[in-house]
N, C-alpha and C positions, 0 to 999 in steps of 0.2 A: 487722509481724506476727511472733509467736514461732518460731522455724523448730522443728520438729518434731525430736523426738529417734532416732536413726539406732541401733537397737540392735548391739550389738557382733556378734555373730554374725550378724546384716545383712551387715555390710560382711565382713568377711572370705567371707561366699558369694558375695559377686562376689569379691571375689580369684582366688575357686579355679577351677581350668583349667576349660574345658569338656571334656568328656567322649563321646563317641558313645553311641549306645546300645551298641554292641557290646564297647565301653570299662566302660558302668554297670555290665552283666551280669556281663563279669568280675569287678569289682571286689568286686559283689552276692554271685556266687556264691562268692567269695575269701572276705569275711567268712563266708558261712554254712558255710562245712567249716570255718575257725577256729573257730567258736562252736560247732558239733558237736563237732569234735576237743574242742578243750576239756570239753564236757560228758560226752563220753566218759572221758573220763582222769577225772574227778569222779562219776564213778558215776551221772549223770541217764538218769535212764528216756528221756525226750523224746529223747536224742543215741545211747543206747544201742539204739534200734527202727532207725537208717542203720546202712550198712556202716561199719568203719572209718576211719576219717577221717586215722589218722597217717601214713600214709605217702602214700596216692594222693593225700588231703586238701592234703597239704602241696607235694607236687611241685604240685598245679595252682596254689597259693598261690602259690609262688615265681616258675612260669611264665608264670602271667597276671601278677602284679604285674610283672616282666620286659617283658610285653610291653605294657601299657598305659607303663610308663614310658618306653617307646622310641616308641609308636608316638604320642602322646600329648605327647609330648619334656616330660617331670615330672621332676623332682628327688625324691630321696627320701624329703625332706621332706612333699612334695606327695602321692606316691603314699600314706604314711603315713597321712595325715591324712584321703583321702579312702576308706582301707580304716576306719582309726577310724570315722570319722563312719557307715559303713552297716553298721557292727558295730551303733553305736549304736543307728541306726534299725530295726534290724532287733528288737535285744533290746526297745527301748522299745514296739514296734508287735507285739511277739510273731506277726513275720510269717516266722518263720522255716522253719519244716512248709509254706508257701507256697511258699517258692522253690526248697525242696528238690529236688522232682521234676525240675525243668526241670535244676538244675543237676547234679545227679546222672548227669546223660548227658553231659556236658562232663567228667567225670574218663576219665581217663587208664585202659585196660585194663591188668587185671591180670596 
């Protein structure tokens, strides 16, 4: 029998660590202030209607990538890849106004 073809981004999702849910959120809410911030700084309506993004946006960025890489024990490589990938999914699925809310209360007081 022909064995079945194993798509490349197949295997590399098992590769990647498992995550908690408490882990995904961060990571979630990591990309969606990157992807605000960025639209801010580019003049998009859709990024421009959040608070600012560059400074509180980024400290949670650094903090949570920090803390899923320790608690998660990822390489930098690893945490990279799995903030990429939900940038990704987040732009591809234009689920971004979705997660806002929730993550919006995970930043840092001003």
């Amino acid at each position: 029998m022909p064995q079945e073809a194993v798509p490349q981004d197949s295997a590399s999702r098992e590769d990647a660590p498992s995550l908690s849910l408490e882990h995904r959120m961060l990571v979630r809410c990591s990309a969606a202030f990157a992807l605000t911030a960025n639209g801010q700084v580019n003049g998009q309506a859709g990024a421009l209607r959040y608070p600012a993004m560059a400074e509180r946006g980024q400290e949670f960025f650094v903090r949570a990538s920090a803390q899923v890489m320790d608690e998660a024990e990822l390489d930098r490589a690893q945490i990279s890849a799995a903030l990429s990938a939900e940038a990704q999914q987040l732009r591809d699925n234009g689920t971004i106004d979705d997660v806002m809310p929730a993550c919006l209360g995970l930043l840092p007081a001003e």
